[in-house]
N, C-alpha and C positions, 0 to 999 in steps of 0.2 A: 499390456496396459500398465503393467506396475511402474516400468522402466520411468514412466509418462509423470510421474506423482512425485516428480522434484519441484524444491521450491523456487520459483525465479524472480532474481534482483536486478533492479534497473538502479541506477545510478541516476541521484537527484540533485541540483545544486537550487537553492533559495536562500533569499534573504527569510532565516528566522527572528523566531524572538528569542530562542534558546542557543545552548552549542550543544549541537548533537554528535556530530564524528568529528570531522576535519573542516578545520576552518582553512578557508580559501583567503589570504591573506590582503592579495591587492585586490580580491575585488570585493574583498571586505571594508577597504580603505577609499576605496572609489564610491562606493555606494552608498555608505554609512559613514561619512566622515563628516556630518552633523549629523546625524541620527543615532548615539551612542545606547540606542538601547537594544538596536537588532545586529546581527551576524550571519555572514556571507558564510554556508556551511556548503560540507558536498557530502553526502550519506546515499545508503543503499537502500531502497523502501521495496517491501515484497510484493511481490507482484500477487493476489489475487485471483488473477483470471487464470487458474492452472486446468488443466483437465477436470481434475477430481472433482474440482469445484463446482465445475461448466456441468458434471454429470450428475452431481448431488444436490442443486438444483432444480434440473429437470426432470429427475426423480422425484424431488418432493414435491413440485407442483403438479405432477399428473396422479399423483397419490392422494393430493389433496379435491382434485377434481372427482376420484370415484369412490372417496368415503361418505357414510352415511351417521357415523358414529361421531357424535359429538363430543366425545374424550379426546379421539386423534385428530380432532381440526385444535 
């Protein structure tokens, strides 16, 4: 299970407000060539949905089904 508990990156392209990694240049200029306030970027955003997370989760909602102690809710 440990193997399992890497982080995983998807690859994102949007028009932001900011520059976050790499700017995408023509389709920066395609998109935003009257809107000079946003930027065509392409960045890596972590993916969330990993194991650990799927399982520490569903731990803690069946934990919170069988407590009675009002400190650990």
């Amino acid at each position: 299970m440990k193997r399992d508990f890497k982080k995983n990156y998807n690859l994102v392209e949007e028009n932001s407000s900011f520059l976050k990694w790499k700017l995408l240049f023509s389709k920066h200029i395609k998109t935003n060539f009257f809107n000079k306030s946003k930027f065509f970027v392409e960045y890596e955003k972590m993916d969330e949905n990993i194991l650990l997370n799927i399982f520490l989760k569903s731990v803690s909602k069946k934990l919170l089904k069988i407590t009675n102690s009002k400190q650990n809710l």
